[in-house]
C-alpha positions in Angstrom: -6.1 -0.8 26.9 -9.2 -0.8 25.1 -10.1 -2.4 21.7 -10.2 0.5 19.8 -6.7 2.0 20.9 -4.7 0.9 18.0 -1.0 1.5 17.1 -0.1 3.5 13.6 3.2 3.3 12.3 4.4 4.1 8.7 6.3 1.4 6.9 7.7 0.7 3.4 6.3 -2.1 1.7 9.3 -4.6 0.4 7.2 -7.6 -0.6 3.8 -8.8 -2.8 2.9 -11.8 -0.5 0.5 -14.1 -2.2 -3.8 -13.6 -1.2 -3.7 -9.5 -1.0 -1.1 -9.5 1.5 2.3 -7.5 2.1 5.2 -7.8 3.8 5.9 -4.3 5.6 9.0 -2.7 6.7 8.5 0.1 9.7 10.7 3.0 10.1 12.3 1.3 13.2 12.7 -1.7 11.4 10.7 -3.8 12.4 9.1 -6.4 9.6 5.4 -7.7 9.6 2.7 -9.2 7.2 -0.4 -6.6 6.6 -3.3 -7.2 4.7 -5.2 -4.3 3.1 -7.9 -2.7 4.6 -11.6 -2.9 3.0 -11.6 0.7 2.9 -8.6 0.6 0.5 -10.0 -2.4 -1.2 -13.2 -0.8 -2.2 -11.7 2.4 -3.5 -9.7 0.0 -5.7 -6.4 1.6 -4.3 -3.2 -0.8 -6.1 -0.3 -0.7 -3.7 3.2 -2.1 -4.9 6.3 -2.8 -3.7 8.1 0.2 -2.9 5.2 2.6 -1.5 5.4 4.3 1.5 2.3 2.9 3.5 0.5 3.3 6.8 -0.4 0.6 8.7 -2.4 -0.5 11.7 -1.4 -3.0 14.6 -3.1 -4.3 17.0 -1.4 -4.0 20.5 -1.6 -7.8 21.1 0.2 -8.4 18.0 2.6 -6.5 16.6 3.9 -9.0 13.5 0.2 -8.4 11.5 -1.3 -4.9 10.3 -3.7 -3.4 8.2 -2.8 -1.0 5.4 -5.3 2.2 5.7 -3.6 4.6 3.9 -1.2 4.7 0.6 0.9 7.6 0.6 1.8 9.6 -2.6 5.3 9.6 -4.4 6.6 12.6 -3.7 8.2 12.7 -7.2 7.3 15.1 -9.8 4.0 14.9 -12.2 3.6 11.4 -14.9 5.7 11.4 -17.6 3.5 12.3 -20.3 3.3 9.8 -23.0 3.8 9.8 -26.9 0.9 11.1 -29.1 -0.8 8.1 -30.3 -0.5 7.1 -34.1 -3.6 7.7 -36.0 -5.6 4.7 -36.4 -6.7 3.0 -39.9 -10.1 1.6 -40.5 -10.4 -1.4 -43.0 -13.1 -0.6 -45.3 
């Protein structure tokens, strides 16, 4: 299989691991560790626990990934916020 044949699965991520890595859940249920990918890292994209993710693996080893894509909540618009309070100046 050549190098750049790799595996994409979608996963749910369950856990914040400690130095920018996650611990992902695939829909089979299989569990790895991912990191995120420097695509992601330079769009500043924030993934927490609970989004629905896609990762990469490598063929050789199927407990690490890469994160390349953060998909969106299918829930409806942000809850819009409070109008702010008028602020004072001190003279």
């Amino acid at each position: 299989m050549p190098k750049e044949e790799l595996l994409q699965f979608e996963g749910l991520v369950t856990e914040i691991l400690p130095d920018a890595r996650y611990r992902v859940q695939l829909e089979n249920g299989h569990e790895l560790v991912a990191y995120t990918a420097g695509r992601m890292k330079k769009n500043r994209i924030k993934t927490l626990a609970g989004d629905r993710v896609t990762v990469e693996l490598s063929p050789y080893d199927l407990e690490k990934g890469r994160l390349v894509f953060r998909h969106k909540d299918e829930r409806g618009p942000p809850a819009t916020r409070p109008p702010q309070r008028a602020q004072f100046r001190r003279r």
